[in-house]
PDB file of N, CA, C and O in Angstrom:
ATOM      1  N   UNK A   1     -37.309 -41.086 -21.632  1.00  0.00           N
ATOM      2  CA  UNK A   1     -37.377 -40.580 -20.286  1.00  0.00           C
ATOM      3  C   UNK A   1     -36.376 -41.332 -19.424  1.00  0.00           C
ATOM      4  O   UNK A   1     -35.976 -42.474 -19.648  1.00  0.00           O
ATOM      5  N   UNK A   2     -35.983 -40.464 -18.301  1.00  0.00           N
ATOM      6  CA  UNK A   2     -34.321 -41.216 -17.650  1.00  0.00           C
ATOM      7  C   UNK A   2     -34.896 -41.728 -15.984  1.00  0.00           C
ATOM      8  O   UNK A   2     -35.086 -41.008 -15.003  1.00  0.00           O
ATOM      9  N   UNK A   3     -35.021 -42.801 -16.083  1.00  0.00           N
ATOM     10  CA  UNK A   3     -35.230 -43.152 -14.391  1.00  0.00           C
ATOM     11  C   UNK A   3     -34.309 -42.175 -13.356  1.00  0.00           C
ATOM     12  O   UNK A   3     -34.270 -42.498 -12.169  1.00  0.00           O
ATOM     13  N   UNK A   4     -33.600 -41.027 -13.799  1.00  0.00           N
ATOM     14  CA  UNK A   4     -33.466 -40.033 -12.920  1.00  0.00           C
ATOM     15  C   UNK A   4     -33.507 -38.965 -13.266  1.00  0.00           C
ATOM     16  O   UNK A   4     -32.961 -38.522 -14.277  1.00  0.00           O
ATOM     17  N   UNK A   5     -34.413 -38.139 -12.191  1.00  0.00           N
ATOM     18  CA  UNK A   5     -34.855 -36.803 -12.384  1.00  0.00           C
ATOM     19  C   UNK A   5     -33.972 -35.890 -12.630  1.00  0.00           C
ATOM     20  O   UNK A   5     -33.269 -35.640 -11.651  1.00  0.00           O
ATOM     21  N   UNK A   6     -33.628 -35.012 -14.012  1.00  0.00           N
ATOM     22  CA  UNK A   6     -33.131 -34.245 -14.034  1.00  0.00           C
ATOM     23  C   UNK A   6     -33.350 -32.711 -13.346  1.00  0.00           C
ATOM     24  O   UNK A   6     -34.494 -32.312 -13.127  1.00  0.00           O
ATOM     25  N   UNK A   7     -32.089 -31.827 -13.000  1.00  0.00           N
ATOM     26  CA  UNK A   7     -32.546 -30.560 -12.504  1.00  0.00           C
ATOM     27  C   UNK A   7     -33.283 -29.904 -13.897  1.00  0.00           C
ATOM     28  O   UNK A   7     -32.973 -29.943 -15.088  1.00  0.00           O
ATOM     29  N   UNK A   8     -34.728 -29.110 -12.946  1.00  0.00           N
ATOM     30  CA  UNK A   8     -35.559 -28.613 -13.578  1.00  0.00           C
ATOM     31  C   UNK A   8     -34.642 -27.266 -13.883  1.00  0.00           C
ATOM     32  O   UNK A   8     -33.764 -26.947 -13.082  1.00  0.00           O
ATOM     33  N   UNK A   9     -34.951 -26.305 -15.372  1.00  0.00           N
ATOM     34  CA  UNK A   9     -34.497 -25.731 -15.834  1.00  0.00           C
ATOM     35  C   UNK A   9     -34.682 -24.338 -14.622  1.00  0.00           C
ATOM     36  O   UNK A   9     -33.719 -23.678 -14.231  1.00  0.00           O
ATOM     37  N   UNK A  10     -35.888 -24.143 -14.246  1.00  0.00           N
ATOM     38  CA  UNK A  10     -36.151 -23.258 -13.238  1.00  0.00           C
ATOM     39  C   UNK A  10     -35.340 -23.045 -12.053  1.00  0.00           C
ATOM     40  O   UNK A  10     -35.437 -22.141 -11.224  1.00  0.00           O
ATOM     41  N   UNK A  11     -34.386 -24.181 -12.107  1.00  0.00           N
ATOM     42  CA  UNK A  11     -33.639 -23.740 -10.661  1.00  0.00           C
ATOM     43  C   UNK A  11     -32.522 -24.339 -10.821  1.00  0.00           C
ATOM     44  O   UNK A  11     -32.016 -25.070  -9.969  1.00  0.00           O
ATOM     45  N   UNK A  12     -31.957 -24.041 -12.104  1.00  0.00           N
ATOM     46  CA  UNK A  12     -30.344 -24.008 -12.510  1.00  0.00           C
ATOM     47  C   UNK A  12     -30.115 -22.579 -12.258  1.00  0.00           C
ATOM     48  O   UNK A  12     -30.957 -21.685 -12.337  1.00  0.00           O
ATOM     49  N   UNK A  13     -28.596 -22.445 -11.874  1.00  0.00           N
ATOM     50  CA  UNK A  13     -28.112 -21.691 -11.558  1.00  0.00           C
ATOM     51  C   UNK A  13     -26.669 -21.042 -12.011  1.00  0.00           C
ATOM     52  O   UNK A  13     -26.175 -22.144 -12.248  1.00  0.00           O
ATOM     53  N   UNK A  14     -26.023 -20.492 -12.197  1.00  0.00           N
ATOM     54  CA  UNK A  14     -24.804 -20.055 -12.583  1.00  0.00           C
ATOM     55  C   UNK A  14     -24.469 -20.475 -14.129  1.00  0.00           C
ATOM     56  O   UNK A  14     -24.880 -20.092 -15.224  1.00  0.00           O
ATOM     57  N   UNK A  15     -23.491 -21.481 -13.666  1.00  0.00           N
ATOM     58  CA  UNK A  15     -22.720 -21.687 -15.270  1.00  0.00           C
ATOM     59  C   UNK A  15     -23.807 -22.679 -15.674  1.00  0.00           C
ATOM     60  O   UNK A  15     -24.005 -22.956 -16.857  1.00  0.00           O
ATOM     61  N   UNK A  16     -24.501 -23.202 -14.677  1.00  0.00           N
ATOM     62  CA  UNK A  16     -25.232 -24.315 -15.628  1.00  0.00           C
ATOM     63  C   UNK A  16     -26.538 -23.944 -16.121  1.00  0.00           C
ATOM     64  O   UNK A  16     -27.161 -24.643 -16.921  1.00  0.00           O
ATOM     65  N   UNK A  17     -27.085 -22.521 -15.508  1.00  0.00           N
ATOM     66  CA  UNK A  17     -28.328 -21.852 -15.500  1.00  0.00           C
ATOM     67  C   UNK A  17     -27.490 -21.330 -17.204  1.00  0.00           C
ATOM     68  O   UNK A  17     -28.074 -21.409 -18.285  1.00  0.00           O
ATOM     69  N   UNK A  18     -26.651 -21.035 -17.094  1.00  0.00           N
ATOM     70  CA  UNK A  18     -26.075 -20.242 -18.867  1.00  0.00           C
ATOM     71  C   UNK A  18     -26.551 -21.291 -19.947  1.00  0.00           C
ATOM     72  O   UNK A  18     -27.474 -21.243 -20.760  1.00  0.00           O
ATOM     73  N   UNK A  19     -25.513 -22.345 -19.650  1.00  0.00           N
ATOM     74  CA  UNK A  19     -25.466 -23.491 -20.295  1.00  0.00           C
ATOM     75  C   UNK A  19     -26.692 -24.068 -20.986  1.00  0.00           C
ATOM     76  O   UNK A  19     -26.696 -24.305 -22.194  1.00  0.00           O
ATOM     77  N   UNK A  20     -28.163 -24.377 -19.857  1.00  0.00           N
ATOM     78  CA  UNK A  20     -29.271 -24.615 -20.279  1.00  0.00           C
ATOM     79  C   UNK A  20     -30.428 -23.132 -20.508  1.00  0.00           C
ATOM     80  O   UNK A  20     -31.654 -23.242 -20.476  1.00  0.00           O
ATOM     81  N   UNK A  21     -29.985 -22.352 -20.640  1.00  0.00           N
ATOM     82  CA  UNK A  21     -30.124 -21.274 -22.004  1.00  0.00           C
ATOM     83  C   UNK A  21     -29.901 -21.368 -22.999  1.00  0.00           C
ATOM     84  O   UNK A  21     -30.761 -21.608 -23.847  1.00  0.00           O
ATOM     85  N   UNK A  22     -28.552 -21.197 -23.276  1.00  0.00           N
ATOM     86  CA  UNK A  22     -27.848 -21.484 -24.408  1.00  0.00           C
ATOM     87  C   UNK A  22     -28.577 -22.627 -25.145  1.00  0.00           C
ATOM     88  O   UNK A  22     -28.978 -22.372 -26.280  1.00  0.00           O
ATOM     89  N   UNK A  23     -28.872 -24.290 -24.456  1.00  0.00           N
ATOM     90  CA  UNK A  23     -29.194 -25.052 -24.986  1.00  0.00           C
ATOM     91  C   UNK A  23     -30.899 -24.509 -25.526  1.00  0.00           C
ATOM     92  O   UNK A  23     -31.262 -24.872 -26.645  1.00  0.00           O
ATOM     93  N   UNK A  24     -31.550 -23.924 -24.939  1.00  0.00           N
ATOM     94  CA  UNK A  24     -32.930 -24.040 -24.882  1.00  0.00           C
ATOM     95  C   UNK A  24     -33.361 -22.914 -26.206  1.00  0.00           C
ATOM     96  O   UNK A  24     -34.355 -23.065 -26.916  1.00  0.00           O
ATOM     97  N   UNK A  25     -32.294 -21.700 -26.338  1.00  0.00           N
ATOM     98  CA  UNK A  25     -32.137 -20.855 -27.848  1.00  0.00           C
ATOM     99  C   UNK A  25     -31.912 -22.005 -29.034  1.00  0.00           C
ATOM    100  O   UNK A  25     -32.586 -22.084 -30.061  1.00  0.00           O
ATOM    101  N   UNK A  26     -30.733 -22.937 -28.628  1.00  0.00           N
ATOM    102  CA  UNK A  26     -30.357 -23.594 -29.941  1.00  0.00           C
ATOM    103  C   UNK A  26     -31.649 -24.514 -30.328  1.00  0.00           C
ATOM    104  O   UNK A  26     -32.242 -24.357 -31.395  1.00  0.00           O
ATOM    105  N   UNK A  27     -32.090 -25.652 -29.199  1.00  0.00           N
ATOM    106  CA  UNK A  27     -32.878 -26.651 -28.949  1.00  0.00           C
ATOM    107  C   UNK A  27     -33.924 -26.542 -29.267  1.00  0.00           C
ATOM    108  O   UNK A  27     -34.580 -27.014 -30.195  1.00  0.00           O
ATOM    109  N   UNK A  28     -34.224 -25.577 -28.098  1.00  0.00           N
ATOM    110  CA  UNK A  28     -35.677 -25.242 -27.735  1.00  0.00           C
ATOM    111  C   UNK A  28     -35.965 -25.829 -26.604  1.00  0.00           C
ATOM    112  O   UNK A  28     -37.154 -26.063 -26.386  1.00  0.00           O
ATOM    113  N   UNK A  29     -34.967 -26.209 -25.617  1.00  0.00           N
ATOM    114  CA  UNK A  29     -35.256 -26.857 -24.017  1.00  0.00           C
ATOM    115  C   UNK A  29     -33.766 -27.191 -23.633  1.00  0.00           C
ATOM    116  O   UNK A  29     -33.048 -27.279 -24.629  1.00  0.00           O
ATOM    117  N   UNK A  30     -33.199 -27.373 -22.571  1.00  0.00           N
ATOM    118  CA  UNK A  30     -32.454 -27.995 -22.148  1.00  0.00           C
ATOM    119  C   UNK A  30     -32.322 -29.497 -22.290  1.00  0.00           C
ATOM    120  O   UNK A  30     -33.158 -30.223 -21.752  1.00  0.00           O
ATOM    121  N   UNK A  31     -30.838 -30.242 -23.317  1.00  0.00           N
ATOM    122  CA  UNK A  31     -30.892 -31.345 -23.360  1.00  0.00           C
ATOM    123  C   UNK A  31     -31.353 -32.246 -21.879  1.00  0.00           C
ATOM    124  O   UNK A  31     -31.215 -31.719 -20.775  1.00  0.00           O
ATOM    125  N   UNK A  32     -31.752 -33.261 -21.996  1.00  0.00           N
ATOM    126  CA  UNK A  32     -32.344 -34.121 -21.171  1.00  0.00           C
ATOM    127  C   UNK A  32     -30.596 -34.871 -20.080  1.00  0.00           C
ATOM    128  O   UNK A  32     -30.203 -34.977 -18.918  1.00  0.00           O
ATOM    129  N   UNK A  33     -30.155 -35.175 -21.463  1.00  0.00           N
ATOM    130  CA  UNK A  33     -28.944 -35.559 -20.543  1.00  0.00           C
ATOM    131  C   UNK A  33     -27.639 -34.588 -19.410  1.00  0.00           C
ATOM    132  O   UNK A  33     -27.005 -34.939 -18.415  1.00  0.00           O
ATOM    133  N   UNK A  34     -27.694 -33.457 -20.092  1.00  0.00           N
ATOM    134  CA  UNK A  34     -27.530 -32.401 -18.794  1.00  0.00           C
ATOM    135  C   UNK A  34     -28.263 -31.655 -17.774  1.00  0.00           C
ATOM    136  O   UNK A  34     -27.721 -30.909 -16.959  1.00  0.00           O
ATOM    137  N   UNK A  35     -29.601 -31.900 -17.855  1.00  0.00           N
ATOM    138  CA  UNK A  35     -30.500 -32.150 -16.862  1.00  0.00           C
ATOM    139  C   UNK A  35     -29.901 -32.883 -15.859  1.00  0.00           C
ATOM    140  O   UNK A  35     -29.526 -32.374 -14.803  1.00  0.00           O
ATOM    141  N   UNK A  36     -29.752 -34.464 -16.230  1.00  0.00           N
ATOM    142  CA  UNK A  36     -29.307 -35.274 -15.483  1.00  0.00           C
ATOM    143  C   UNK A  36     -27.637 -34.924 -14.805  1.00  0.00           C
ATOM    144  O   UNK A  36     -27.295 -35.279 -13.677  1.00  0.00           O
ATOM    145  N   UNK A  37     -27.121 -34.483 -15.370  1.00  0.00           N
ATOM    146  CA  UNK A  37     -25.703 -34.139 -14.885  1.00  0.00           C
ATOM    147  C   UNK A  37     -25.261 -32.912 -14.344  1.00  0.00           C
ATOM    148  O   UNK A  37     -24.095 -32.593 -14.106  1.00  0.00           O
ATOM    149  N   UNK A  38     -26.356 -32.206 -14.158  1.00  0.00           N
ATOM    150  CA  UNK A  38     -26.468 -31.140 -13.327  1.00  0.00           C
ATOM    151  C   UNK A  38     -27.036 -31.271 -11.959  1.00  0.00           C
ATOM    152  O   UNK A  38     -27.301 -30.367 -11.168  1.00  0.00           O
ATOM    153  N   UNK A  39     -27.158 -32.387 -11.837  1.00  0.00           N
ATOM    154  CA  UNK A  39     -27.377 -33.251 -10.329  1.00  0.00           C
ATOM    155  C   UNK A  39     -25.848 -33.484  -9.633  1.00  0.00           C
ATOM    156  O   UNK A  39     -25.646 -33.638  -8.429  1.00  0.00           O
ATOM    157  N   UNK A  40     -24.903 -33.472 -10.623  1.00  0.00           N
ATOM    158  CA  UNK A  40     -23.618 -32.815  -9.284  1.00  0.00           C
ATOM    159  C   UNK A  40     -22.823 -32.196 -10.631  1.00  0.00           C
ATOM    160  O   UNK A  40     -22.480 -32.632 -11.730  1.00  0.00           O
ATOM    161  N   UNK A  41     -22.735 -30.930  -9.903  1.00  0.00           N
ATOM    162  CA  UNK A  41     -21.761 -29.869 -10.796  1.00  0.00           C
ATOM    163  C   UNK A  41     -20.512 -30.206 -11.123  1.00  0.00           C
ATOM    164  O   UNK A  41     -20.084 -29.662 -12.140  1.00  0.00           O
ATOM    165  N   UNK A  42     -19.507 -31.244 -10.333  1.00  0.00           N
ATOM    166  CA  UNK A  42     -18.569 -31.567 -10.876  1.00  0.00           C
ATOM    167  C   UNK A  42     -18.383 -32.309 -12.087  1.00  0.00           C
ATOM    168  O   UNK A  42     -17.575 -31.892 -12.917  1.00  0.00           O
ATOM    169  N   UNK A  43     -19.089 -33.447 -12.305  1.00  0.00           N
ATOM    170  CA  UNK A  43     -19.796 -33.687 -13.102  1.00  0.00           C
ATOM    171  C   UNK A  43     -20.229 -33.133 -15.044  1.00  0.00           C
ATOM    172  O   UNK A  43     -20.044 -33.425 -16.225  1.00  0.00           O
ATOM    173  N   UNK A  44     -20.652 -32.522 -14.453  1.00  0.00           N
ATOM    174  CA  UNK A  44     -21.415 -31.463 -15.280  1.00  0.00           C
ATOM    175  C   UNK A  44     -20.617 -30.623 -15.806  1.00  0.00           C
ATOM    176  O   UNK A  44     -20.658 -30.324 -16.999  1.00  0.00           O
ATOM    177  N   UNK A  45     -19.740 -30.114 -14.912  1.00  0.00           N
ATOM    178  CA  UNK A  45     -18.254 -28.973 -16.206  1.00  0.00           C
ATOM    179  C   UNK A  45     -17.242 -30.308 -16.823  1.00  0.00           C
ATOM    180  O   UNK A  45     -16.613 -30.347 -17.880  1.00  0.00           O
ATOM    181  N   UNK A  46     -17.331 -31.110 -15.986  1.00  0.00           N
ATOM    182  CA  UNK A  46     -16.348 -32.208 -16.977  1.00  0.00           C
ATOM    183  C   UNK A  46     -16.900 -32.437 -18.537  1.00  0.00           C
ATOM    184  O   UNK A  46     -16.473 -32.215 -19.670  1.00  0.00           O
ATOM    185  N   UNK A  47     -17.831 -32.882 -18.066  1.00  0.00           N
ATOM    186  CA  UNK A  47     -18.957 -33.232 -19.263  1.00  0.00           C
ATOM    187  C   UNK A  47     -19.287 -31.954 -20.683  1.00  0.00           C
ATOM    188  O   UNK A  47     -19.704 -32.185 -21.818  1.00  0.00           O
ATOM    189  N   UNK A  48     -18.883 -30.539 -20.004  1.00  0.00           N
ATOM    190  CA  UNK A  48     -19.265 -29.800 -20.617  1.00  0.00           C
ATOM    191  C   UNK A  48     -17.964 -29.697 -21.257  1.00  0.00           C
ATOM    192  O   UNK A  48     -17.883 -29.669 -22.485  1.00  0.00           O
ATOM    193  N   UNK A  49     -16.383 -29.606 -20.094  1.00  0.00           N
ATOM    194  CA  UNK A  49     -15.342 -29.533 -21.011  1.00  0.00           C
ATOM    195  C   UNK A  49     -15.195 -30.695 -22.165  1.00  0.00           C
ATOM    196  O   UNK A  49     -14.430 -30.380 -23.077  1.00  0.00           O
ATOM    197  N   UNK A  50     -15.711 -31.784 -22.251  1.00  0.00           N
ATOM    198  CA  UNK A  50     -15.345 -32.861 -23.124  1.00  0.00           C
ATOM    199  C   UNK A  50     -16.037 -32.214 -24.330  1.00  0.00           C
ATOM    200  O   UNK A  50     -15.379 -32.165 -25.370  1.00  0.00           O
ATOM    201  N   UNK A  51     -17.479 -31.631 -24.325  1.00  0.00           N
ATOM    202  CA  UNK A  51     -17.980 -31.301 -25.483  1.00  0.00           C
ATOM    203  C   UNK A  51     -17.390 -29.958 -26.150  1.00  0.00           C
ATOM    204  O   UNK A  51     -17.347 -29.668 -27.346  1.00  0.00           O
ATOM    205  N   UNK A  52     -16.981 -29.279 -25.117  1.00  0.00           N
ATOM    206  CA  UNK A  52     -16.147 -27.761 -25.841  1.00  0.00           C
ATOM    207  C   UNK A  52     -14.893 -28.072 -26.457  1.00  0.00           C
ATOM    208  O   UNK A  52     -14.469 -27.459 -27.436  1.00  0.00           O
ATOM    209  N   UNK A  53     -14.105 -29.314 -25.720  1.00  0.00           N
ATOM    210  CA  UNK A  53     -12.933 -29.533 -26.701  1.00  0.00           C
ATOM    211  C   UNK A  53     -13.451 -30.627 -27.964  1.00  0.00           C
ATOM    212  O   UNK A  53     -12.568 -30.994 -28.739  1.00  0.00           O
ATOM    213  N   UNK A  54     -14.635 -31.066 -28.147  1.00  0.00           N
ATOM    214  CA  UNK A  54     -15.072 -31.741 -29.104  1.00  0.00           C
ATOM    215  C   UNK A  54     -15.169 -30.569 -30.230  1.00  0.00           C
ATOM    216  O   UNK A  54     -14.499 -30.346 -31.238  1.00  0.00           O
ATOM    217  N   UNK A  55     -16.138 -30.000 -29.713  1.00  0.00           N
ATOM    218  CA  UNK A  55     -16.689 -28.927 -30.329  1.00  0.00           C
ATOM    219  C   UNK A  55     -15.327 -27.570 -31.319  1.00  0.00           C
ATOM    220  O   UNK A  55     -15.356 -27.152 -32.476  1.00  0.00           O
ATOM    221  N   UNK A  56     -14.333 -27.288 -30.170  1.00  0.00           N
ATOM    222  CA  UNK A  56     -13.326 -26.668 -30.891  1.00  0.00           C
ATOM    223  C   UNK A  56     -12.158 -27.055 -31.247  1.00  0.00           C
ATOM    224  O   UNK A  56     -11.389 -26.299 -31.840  1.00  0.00           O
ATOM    225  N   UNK A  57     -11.826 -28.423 -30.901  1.00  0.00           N
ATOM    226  CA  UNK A  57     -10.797 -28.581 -31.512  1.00  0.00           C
ATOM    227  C   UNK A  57     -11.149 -29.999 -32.517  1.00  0.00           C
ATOM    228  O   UNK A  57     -10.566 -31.082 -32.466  1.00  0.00           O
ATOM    229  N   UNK A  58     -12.185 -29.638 -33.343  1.00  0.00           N
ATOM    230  CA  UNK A  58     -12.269 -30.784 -34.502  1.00  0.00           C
ATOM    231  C   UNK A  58     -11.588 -30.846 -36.009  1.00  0.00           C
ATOM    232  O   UNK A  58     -11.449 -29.848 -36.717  1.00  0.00           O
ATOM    233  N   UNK A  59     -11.216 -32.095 -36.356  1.00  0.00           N
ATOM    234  CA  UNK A  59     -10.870 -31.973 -37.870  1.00  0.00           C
ATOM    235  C   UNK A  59     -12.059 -32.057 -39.218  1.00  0.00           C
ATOM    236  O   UNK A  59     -11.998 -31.970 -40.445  1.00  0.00           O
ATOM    237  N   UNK A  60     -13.334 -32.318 -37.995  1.00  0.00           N
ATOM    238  CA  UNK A  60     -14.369 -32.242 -39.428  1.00  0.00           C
ATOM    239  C   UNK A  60     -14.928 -30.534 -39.465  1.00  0.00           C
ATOM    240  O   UNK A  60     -14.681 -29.527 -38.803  1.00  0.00           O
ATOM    241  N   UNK A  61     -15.987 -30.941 -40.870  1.00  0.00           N
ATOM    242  CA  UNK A  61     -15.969 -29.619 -41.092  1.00  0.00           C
ATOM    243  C   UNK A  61     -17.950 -29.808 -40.220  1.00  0.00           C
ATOM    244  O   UNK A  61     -18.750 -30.740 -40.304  1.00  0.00           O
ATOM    245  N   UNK A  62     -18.060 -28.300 -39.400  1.00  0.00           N
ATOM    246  CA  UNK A  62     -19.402 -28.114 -39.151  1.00  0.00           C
ATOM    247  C   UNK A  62     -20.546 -29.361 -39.497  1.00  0.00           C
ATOM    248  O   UNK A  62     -20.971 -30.136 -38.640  1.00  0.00           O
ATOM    249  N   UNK A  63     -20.943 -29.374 -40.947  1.00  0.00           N
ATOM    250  CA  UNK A  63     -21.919 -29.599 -41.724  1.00  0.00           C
ATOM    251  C   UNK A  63     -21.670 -31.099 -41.581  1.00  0.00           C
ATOM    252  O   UNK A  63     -22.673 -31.774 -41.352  1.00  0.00           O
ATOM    253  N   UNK A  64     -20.495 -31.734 -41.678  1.00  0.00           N
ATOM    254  CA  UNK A  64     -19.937 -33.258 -41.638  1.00  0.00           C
ATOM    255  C   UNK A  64     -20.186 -33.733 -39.632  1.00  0.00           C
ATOM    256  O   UNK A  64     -20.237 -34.866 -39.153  1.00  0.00           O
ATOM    257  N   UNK A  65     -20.235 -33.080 -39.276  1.00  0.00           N
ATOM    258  CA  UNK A  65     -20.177 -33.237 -37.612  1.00  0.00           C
ATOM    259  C   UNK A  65     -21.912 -33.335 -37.419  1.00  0.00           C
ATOM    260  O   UNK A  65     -22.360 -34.171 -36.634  1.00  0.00           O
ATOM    261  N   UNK A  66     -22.746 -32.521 -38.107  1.00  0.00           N
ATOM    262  CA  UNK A  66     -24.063 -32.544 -37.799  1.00  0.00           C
ATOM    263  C   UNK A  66     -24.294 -34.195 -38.395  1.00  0.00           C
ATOM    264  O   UNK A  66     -24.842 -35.102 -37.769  1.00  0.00           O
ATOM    265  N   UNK A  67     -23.804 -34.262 -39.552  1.00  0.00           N
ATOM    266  CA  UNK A  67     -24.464 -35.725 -39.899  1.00  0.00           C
ATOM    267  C   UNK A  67     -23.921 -36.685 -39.123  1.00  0.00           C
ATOM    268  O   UNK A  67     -24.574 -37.729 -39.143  1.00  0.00           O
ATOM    269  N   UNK A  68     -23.130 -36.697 -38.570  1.00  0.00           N
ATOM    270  CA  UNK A  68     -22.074 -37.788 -38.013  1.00  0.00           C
ATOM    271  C   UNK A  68     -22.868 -37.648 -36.511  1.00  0.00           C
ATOM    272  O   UNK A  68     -22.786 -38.619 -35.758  1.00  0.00           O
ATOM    273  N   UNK A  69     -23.633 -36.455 -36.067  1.00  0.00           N
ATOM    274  CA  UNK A  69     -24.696 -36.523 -34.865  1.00  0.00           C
ATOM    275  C   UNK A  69     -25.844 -37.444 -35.301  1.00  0.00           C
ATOM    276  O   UNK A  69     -26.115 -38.469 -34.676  1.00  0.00           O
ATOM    277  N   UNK A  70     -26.535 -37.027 -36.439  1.00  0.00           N
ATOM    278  CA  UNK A  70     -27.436 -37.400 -37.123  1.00  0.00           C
ATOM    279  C   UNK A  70     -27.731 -38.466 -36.821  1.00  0.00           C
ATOM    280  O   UNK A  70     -28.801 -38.806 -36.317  1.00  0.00           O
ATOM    281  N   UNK A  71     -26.585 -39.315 -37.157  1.00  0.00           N
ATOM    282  CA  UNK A  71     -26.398 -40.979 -37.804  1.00  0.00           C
ATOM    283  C   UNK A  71     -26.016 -41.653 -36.487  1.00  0.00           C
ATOM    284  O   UNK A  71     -26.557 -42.725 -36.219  1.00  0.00           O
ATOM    285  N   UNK A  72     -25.282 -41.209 -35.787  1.00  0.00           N
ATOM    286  CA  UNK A  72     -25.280 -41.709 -34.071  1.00  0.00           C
ATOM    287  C   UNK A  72     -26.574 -41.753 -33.804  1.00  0.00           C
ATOM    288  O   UNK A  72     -27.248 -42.765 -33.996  1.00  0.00           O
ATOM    289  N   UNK A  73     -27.032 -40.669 -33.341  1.00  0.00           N
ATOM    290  CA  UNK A  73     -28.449 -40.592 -33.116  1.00  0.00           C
ATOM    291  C   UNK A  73     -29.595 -41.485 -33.776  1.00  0.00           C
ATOM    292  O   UNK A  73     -30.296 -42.248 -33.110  1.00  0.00           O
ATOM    293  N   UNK A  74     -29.711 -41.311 -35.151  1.00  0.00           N
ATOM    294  CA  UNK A  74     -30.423 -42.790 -35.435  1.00  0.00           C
ATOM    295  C   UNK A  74     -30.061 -44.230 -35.279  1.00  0.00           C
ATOM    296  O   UNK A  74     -30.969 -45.042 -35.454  1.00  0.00           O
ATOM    297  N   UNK A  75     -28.653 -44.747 -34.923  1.00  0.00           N
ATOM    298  CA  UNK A  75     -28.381 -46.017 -35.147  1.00  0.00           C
ATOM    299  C   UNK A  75     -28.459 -45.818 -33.415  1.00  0.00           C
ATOM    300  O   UNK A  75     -28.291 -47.026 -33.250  1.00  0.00           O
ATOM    301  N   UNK A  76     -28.542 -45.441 -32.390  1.00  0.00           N
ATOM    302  CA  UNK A  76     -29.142 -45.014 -30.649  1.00  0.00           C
ATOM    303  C   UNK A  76     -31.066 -45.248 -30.959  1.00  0.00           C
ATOM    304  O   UNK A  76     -31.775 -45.449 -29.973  1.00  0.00           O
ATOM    305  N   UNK A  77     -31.505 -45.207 -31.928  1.00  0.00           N
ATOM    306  CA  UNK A  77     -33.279 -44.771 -31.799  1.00  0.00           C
ATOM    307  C   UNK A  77     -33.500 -43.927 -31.478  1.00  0.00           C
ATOM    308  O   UNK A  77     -34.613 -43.864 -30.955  1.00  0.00           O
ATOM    309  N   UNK A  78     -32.637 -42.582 -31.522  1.00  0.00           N
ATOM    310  CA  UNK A  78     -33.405 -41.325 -30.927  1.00  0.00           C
ATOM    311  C   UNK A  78     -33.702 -40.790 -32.205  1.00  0.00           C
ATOM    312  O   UNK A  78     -32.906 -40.814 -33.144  1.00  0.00           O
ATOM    313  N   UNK A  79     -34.536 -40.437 -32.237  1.00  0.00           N
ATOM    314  CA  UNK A  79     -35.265 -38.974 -33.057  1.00  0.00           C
ATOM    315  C   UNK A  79     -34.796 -38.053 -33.404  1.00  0.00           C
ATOM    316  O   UNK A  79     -35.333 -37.461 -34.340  1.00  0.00           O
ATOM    317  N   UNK A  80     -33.406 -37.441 -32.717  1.00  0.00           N
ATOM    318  CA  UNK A  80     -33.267 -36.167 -33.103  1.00  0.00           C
ATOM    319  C   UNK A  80     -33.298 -35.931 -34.414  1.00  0.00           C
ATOM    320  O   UNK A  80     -33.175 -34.782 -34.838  1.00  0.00           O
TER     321      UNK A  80
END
């Protein structure tokens, strides 16, 4: 849990109302940390462009990128 309140999914709006859709089909909720960065929209498309050029312009393959989340994620203590 983040000592700051993220925007509730209910009253996103526009690109970021898409965005935490999108997340909540893949997920099943809107990540927690764009919650938080949807507290200023500028912000928040930066953040989103860093992950779309992560996302499309990579040299790993799909399946190698999930584990390489994986393994971040456990050596962080998160659960995912």
């Amino acid at each position: 849990m983040t000592r700051v309140a993220g925007v509730p999914s209910s009253e996103a709006e526009g690109y970021v109302g898409r965005v935490f859709e999108a997340q909540a089909e893949l997920w099943g909720a809107p990540l927690l940390n764009h919650r938080v960065y949807a507290r200023r929209p500028a912000l928040f498309k930066g953040v989103r462009g860093m992950w779309n050029a992560l996302n499309h312009d990579t040299i790993l393959d799909a399946s190698l990128v999930a584990l390489v989340n994986r393994r971040v994620a456990s050596l962080n203590g998160c659960v995912f």
